[in-house]
mmCIF file of the N, C-alpha and C atoms, coordinates in Angstrom:
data_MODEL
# 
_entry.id   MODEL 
# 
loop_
_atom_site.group_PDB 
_atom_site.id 
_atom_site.type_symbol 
_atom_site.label_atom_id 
_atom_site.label_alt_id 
_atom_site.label_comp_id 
_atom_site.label_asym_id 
_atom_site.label_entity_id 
_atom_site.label_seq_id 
_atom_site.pdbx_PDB_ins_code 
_atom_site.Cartn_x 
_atom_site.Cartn_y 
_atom_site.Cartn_z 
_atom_site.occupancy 
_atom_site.B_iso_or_equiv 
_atom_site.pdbx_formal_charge 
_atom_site.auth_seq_id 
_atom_site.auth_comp_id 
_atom_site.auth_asym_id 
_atom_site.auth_atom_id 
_atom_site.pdbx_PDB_model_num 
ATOM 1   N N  . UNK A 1 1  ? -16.121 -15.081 -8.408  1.00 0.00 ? 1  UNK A N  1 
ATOM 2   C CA . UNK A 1 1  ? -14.852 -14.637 -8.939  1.00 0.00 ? 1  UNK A CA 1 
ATOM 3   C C  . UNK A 1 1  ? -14.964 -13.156 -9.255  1.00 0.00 ? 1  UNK A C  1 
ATOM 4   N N  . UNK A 1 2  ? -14.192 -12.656 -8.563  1.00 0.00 ? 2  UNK A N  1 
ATOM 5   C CA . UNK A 1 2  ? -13.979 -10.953 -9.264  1.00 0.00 ? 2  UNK A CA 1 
ATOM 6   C C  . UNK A 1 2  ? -12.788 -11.093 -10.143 1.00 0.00 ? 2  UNK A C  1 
ATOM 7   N N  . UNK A 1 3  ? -13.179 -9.126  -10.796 1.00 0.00 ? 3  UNK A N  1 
ATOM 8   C CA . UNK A 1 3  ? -11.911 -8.785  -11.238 1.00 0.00 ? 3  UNK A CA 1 
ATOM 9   C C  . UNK A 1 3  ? -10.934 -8.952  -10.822 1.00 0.00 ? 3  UNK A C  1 
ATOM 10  N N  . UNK A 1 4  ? -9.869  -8.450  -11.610 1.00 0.00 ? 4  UNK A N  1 
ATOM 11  C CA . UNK A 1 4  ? -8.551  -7.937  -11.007 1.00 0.00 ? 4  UNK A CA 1 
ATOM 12  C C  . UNK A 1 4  ? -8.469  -6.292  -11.095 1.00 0.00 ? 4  UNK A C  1 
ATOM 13  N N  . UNK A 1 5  ? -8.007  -5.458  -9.747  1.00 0.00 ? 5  UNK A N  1 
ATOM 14  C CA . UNK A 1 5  ? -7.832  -3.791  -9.757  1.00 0.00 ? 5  UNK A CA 1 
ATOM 15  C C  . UNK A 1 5  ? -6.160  -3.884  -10.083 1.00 0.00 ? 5  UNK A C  1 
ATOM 16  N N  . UNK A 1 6  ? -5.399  -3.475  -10.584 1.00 0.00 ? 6  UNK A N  1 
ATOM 17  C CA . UNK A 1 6  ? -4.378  -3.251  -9.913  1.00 0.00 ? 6  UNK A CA 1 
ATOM 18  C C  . UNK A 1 6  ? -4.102  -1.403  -9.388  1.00 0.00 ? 6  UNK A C  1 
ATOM 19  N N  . UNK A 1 7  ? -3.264  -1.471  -7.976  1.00 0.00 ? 7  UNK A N  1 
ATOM 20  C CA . UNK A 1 7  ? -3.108  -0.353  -7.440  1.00 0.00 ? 7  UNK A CA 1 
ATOM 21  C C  . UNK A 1 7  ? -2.183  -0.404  -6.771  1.00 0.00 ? 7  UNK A C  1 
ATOM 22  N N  . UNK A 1 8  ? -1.216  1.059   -6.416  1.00 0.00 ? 8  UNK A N  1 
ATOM 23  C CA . UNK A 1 8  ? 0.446   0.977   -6.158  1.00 0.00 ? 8  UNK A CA 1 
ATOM 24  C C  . UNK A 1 8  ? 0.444   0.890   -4.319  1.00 0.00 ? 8  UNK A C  1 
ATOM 25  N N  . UNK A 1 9  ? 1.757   0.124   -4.524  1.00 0.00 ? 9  UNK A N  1 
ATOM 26  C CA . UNK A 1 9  ? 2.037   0.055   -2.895  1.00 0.00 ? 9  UNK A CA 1 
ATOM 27  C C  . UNK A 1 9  ? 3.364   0.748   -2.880  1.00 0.00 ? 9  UNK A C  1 
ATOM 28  N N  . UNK A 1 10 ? 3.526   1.335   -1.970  1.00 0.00 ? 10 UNK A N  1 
ATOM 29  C CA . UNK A 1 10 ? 5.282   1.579   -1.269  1.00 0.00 ? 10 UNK A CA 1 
ATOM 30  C C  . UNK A 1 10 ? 5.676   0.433   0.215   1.00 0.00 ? 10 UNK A C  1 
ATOM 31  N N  . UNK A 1 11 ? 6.811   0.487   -0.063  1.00 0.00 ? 11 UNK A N  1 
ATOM 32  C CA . UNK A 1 11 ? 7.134   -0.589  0.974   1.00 0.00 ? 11 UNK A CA 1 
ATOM 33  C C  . UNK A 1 11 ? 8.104   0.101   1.246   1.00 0.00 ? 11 UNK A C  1 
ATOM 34  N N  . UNK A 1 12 ? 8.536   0.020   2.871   1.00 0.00 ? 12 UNK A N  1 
ATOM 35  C CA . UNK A 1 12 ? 9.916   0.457   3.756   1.00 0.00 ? 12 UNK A CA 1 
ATOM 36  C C  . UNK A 1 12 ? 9.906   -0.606  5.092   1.00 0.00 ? 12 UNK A C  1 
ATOM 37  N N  . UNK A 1 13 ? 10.939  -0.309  4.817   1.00 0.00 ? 13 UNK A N  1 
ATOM 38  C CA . UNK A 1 13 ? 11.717  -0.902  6.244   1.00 0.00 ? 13 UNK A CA 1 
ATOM 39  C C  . UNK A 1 13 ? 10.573  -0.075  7.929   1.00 0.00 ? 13 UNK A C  1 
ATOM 40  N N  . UNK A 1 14 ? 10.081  -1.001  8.694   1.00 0.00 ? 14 UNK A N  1 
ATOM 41  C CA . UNK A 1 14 ? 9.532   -0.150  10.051  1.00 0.00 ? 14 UNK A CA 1 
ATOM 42  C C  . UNK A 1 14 ? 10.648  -0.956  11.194  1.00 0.00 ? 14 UNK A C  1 
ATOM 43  N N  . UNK A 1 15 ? 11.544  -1.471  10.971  1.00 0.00 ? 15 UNK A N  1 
ATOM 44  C CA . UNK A 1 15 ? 12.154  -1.572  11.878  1.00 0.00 ? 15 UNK A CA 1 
ATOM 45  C C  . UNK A 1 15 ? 13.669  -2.874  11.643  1.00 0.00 ? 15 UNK A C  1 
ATOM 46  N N  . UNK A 1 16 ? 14.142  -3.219  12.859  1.00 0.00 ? 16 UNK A N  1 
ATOM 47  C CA . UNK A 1 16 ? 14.936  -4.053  12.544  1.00 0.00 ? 16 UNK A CA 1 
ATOM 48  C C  . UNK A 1 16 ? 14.560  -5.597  11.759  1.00 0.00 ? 16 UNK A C  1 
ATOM 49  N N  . UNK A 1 17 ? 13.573  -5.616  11.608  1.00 0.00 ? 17 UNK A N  1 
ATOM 50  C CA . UNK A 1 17 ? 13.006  -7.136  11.437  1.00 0.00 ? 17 UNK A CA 1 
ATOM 51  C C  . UNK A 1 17 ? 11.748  -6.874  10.405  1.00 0.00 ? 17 UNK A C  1 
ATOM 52  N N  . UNK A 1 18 ? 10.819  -5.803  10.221  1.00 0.00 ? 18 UNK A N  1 
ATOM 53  C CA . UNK A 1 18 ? 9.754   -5.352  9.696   1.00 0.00 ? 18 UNK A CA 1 
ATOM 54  C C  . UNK A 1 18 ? 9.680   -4.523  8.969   1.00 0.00 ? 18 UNK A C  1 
ATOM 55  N N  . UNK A 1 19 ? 8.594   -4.991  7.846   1.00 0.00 ? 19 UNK A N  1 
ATOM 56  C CA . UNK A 1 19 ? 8.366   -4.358  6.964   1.00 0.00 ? 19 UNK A CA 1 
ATOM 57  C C  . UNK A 1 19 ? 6.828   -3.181  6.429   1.00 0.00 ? 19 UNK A C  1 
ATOM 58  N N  . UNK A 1 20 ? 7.151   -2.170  6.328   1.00 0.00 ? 20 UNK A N  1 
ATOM 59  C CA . UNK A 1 20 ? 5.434   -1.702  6.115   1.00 0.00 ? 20 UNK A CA 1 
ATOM 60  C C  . UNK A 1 20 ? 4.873   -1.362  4.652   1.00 0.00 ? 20 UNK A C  1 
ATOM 61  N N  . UNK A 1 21 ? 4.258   -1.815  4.276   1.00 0.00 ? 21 UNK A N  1 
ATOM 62  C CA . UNK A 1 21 ? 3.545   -1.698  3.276   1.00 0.00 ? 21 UNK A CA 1 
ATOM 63  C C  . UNK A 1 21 ? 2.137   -0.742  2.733   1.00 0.00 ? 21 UNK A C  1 
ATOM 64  N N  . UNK A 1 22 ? 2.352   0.424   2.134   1.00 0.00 ? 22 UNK A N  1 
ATOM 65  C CA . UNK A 1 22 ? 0.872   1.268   2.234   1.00 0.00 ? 22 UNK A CA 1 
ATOM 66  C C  . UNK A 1 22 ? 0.499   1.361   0.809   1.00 0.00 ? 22 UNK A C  1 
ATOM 67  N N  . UNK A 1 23 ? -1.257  1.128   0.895   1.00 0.00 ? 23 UNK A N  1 
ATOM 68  C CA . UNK A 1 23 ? -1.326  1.136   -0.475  1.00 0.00 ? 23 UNK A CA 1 
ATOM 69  C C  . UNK A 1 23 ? -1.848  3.011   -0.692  1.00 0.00 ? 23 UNK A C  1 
ATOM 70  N N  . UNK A 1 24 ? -1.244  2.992   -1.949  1.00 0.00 ? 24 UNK A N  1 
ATOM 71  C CA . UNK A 1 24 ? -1.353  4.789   -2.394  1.00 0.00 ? 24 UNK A CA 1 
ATOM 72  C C  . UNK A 1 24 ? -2.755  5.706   -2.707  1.00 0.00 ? 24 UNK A C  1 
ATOM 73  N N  . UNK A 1 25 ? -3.465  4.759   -3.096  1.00 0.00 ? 25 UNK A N  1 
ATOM 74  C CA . UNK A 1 25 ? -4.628  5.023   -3.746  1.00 0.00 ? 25 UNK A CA 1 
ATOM 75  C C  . UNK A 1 25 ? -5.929  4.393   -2.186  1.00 0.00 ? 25 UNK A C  1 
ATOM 76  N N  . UNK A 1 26 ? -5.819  3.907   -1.221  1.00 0.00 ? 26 UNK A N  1 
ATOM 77  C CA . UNK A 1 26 ? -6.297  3.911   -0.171  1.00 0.00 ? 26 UNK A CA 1 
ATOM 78  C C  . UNK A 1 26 ? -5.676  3.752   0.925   1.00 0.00 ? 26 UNK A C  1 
ATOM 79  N N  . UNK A 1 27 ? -6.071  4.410   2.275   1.00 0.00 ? 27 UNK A N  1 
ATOM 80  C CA . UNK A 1 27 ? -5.648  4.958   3.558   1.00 0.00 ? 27 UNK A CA 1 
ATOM 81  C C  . UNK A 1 27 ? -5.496  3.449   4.010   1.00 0.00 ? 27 UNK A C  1 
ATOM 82  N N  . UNK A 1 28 ? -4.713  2.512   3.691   1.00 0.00 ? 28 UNK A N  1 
ATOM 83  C CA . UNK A 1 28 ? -4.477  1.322   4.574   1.00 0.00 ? 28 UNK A CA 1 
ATOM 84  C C  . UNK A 1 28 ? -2.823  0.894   4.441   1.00 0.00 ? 28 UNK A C  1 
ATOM 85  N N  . UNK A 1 29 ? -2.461  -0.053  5.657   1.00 0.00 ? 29 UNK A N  1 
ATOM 86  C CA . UNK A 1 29 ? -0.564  -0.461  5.879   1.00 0.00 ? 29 UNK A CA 1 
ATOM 87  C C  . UNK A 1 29 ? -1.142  -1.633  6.547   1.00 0.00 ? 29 UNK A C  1 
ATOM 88  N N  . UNK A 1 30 ? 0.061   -2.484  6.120   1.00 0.00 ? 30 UNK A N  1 
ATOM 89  C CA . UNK A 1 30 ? -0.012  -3.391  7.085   1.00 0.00 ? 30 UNK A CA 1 
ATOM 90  C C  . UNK A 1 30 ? 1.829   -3.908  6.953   1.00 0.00 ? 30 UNK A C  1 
ATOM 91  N N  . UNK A 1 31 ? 2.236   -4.585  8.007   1.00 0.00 ? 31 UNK A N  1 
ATOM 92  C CA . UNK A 1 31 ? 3.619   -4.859  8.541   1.00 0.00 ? 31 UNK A CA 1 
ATOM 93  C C  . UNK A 1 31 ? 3.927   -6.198  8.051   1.00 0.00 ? 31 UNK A C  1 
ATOM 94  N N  . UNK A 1 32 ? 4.911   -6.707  7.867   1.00 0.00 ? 32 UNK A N  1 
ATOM 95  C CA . UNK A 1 32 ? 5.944   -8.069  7.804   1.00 0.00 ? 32 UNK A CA 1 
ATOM 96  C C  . UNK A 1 32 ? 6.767   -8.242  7.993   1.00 0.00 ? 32 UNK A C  1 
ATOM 97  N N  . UNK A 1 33 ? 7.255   -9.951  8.241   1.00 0.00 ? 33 UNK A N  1 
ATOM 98  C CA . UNK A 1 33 ? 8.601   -9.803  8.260   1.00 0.00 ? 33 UNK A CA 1 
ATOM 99  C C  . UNK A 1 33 ? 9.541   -9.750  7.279   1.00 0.00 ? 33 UNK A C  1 
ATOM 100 N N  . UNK A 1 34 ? 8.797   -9.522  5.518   1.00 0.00 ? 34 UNK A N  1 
ATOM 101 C CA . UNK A 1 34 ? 9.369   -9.766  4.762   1.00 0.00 ? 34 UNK A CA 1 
ATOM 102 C C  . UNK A 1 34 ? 8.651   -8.940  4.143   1.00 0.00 ? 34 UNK A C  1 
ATOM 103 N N  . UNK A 1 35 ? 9.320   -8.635  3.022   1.00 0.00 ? 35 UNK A N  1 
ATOM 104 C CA . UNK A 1 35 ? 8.376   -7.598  1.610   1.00 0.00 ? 35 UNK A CA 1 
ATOM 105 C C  . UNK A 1 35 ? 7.032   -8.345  0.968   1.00 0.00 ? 35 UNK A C  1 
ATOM 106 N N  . UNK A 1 36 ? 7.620   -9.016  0.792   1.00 0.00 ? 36 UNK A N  1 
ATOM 107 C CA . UNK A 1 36 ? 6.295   -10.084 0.141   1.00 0.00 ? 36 UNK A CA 1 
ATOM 108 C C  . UNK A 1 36 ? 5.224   -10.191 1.469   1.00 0.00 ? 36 UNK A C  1 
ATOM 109 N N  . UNK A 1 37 ? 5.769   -10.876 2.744   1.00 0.00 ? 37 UNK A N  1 
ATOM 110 C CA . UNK A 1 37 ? 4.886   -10.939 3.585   1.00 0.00 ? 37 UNK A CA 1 
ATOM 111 C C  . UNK A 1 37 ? 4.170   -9.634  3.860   1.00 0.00 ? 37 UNK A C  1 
ATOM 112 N N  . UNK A 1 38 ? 4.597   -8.398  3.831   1.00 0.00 ? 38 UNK A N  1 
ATOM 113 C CA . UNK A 1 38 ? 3.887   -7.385  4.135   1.00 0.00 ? 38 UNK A CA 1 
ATOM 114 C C  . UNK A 1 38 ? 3.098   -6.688  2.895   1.00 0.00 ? 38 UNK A C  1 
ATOM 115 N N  . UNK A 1 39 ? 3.582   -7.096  1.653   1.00 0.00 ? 39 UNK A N  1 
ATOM 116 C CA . UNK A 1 39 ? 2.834   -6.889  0.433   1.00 0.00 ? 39 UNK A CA 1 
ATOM 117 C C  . UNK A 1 39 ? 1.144   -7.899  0.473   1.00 0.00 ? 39 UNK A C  1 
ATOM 118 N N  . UNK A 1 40 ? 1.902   -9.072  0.919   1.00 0.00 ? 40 UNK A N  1 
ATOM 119 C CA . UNK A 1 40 ? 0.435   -10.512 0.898   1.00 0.00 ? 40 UNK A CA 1 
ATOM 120 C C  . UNK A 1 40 ? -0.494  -9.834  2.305   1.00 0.00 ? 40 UNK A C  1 
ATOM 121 N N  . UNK A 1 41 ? 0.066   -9.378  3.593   1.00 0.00 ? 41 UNK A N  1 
ATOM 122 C CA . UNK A 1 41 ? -1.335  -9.382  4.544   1.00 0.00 ? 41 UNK A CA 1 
ATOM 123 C C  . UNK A 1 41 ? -1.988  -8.034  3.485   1.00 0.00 ? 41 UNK A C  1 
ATOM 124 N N  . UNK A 1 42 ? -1.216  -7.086  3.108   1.00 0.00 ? 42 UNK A N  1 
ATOM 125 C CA . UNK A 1 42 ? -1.468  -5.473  2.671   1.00 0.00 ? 42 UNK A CA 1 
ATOM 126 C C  . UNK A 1 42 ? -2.830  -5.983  1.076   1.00 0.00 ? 42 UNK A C  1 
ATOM 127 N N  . UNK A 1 43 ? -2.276  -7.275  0.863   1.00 0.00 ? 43 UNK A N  1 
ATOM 128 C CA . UNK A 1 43 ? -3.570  -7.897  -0.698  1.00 0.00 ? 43 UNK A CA 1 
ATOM 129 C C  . UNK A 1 43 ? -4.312  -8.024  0.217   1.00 0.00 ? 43 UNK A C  1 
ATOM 130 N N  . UNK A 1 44 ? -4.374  -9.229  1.062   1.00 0.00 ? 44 UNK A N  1 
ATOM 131 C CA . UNK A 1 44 ? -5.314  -9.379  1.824   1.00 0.00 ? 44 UNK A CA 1 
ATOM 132 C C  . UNK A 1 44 ? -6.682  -8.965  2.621   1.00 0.00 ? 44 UNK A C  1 
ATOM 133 N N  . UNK A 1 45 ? -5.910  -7.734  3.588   1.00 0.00 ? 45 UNK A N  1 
ATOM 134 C CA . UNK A 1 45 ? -6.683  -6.390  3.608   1.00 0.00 ? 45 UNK A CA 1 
ATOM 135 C C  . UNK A 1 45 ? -7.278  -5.503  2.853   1.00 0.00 ? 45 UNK A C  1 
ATOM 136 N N  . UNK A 1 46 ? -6.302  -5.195  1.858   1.00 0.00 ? 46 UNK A N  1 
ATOM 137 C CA . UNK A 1 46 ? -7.429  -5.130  0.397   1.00 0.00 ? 46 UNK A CA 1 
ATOM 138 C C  . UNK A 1 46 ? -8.868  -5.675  -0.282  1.00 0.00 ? 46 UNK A C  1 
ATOM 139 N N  . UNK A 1 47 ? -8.608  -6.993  -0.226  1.00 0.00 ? 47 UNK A N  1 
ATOM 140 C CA . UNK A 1 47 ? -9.383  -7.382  -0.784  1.00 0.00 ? 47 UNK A CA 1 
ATOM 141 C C  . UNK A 1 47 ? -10.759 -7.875  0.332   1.00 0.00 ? 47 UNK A C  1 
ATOM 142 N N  . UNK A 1 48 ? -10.549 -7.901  1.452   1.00 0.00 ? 48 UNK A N  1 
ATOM 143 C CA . UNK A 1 48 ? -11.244 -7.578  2.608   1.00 0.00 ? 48 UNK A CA 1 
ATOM 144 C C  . UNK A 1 48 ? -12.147 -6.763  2.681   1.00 0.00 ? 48 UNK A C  1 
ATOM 145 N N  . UNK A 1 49 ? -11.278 -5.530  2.283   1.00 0.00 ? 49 UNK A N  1 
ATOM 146 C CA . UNK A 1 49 ? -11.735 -4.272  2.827   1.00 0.00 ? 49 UNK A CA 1 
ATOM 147 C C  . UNK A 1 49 ? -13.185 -4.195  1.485   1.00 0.00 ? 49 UNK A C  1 
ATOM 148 N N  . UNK A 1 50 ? -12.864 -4.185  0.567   1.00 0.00 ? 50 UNK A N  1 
ATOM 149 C CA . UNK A 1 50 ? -13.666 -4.230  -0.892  1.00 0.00 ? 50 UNK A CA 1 
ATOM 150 C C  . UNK A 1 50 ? -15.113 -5.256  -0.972  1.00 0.00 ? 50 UNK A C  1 
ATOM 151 N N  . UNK A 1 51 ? -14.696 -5.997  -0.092  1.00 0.00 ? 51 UNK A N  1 
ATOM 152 C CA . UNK A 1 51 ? -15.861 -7.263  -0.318  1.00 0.00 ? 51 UNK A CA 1 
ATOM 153 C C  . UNK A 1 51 ? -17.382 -6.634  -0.092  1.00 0.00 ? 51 UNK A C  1 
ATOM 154 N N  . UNK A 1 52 ? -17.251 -5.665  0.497   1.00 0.00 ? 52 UNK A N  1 
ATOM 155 C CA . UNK A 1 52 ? -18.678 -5.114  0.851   1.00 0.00 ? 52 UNK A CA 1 
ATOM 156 C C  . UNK A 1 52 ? -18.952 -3.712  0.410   1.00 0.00 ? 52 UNK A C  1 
ATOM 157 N N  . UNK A 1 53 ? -17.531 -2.793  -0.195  1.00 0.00 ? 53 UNK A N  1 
ATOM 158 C CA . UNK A 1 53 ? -17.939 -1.737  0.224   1.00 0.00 ? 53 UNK A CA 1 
ATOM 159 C C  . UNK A 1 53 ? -17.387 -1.465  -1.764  1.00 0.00 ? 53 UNK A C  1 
ATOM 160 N N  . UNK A 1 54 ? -17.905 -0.229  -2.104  1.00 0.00 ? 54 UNK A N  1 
ATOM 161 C CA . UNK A 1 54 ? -17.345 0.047   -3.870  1.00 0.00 ? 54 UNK A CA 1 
ATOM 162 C C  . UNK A 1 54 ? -15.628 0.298   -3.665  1.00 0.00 ? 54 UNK A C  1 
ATOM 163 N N  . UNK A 1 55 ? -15.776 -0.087  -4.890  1.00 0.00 ? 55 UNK A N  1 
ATOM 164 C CA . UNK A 1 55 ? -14.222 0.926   -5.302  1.00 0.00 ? 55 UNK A CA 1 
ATOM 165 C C  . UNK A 1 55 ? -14.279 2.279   -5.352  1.00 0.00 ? 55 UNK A C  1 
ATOM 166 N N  . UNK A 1 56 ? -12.746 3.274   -4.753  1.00 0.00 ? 56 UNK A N  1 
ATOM 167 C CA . UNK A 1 56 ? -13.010 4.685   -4.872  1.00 0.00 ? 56 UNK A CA 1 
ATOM 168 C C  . UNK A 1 56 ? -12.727 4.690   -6.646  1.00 0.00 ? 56 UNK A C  1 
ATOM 169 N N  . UNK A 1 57 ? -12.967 5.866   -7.133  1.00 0.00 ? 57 UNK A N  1 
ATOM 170 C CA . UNK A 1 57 ? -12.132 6.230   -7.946  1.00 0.00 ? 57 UNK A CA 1 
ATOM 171 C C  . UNK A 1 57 ? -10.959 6.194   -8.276  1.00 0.00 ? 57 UNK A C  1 
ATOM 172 N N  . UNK A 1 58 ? -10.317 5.549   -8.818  1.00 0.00 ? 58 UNK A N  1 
ATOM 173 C CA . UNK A 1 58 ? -9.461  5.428   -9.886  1.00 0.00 ? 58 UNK A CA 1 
ATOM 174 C C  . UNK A 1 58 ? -8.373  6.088   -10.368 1.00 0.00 ? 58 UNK A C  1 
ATOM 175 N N  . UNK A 1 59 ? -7.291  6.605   -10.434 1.00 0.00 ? 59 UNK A N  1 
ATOM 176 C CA . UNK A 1 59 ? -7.002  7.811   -11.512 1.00 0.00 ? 59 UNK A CA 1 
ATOM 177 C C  . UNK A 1 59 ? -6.820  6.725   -12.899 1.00 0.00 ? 59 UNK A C  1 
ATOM 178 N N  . UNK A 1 60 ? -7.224  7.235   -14.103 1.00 0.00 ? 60 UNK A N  1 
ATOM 179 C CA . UNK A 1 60 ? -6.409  6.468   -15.527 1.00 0.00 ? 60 UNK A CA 1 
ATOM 180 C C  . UNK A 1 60 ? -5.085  6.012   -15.527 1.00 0.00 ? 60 UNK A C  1 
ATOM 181 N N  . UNK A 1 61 ? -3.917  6.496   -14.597 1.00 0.00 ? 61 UNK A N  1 
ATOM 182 C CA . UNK A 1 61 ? -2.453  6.677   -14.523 1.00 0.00 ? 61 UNK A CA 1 
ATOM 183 C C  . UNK A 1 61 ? -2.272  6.069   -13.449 1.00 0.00 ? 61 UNK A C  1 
ATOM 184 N N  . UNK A 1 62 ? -1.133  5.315   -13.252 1.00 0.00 ? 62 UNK A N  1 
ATOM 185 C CA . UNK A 1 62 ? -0.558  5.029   -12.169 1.00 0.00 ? 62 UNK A CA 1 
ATOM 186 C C  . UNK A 1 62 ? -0.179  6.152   -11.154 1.00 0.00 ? 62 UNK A C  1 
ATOM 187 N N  . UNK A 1 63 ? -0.205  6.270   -10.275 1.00 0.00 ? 63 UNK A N  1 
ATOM 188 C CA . UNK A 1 63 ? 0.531   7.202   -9.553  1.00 0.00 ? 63 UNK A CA 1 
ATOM 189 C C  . UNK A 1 63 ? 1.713   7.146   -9.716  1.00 0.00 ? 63 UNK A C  1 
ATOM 190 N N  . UNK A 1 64 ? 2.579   8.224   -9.632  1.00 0.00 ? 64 UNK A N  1 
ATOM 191 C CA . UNK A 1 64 ? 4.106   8.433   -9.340  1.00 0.00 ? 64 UNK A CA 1 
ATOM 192 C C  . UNK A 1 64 ? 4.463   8.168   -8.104  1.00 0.00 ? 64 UNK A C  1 
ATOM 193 N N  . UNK A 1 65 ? 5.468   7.490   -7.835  1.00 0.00 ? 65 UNK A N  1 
ATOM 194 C CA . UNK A 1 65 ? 6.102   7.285   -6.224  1.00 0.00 ? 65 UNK A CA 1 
ATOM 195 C C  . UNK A 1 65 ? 6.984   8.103   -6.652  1.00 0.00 ? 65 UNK A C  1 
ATOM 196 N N  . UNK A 1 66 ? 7.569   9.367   -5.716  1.00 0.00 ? 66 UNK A N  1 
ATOM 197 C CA . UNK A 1 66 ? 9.321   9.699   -6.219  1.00 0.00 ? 66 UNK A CA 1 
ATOM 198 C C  . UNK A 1 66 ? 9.155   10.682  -4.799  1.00 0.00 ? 66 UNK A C  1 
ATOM 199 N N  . UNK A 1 67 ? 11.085  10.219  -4.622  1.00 0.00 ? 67 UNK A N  1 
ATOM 200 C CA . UNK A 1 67 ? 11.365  11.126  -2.703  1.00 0.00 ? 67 UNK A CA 1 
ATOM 201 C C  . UNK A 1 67 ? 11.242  12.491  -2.858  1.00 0.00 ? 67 UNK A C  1 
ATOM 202 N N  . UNK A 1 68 ? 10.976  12.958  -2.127  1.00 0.00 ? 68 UNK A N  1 
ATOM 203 C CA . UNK A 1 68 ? 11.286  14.151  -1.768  1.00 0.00 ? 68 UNK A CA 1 
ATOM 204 C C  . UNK A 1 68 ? 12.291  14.521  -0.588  1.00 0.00 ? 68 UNK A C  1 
ATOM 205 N N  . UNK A 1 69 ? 12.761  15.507  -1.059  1.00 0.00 ? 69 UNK A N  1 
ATOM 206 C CA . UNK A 1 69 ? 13.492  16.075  0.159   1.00 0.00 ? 69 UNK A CA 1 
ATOM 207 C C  . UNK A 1 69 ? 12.809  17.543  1.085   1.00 0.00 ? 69 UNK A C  1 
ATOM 208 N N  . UNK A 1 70 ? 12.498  18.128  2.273   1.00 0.00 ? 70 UNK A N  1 
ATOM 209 C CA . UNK A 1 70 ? 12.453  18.462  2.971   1.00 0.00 ? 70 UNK A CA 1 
ATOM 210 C C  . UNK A 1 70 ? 13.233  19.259  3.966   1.00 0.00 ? 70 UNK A C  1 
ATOM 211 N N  . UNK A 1 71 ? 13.157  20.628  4.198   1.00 0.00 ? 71 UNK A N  1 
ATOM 212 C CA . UNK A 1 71 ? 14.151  20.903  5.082   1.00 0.00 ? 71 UNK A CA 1 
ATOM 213 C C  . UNK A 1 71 ? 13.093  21.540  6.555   1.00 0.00 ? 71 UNK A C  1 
ATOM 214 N N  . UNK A 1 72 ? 13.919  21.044  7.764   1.00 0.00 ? 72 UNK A N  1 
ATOM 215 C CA . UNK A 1 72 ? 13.108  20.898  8.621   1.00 0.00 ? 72 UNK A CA 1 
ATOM 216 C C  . UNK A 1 72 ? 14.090  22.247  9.820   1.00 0.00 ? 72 UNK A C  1 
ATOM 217 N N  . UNK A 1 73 ? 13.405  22.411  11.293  1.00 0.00 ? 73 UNK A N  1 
ATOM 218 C CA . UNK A 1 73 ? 14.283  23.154  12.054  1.00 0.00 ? 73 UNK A CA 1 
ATOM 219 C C  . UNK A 1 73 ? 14.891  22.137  12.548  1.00 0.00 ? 73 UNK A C  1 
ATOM 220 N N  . UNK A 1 74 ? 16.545  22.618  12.820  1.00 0.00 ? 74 UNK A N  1 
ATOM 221 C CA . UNK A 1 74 ? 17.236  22.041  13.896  1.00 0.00 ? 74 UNK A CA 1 
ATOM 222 C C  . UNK A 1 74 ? 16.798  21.766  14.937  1.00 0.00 ? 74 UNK A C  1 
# 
């Protein structure tokens, strides 16, 4: 039995039917057809990924999610 980490995900729409899920605090996504489904493979892979290897660092704070806007060339 391990801990529990908790760490932030963003979720968007990747298409008409799919969902992508990335976690913030490590370089991994994974897709669904549903939020939850793409939140559960995105635990999954998580906890995968961890079974062998350390945890990075941490911050004390949650991360902030918030949009930005961008202005790009025509």
């Amino acid at each position: 039995m391990g801990r529990t980490v908790k760490m932030t995900a963003t979720v968007s729409k990747a298409g008409d039917h799919l969902y992508c899920a990335r976690c913030v605090q490590v370089e991994m996504a994974c897709e669904g057809r549903t939020v939850d489904e793409a939140l559960g493979r995105l635990r999954r892979a998580l906890e995968r990924h961890f079974q062998d290897r350390p945890l990075p660092p941490l911050p004390p704070e949650e991360p902030m999610v918030v949009p930005i806007e961008i202005r790009v060339p025509v």
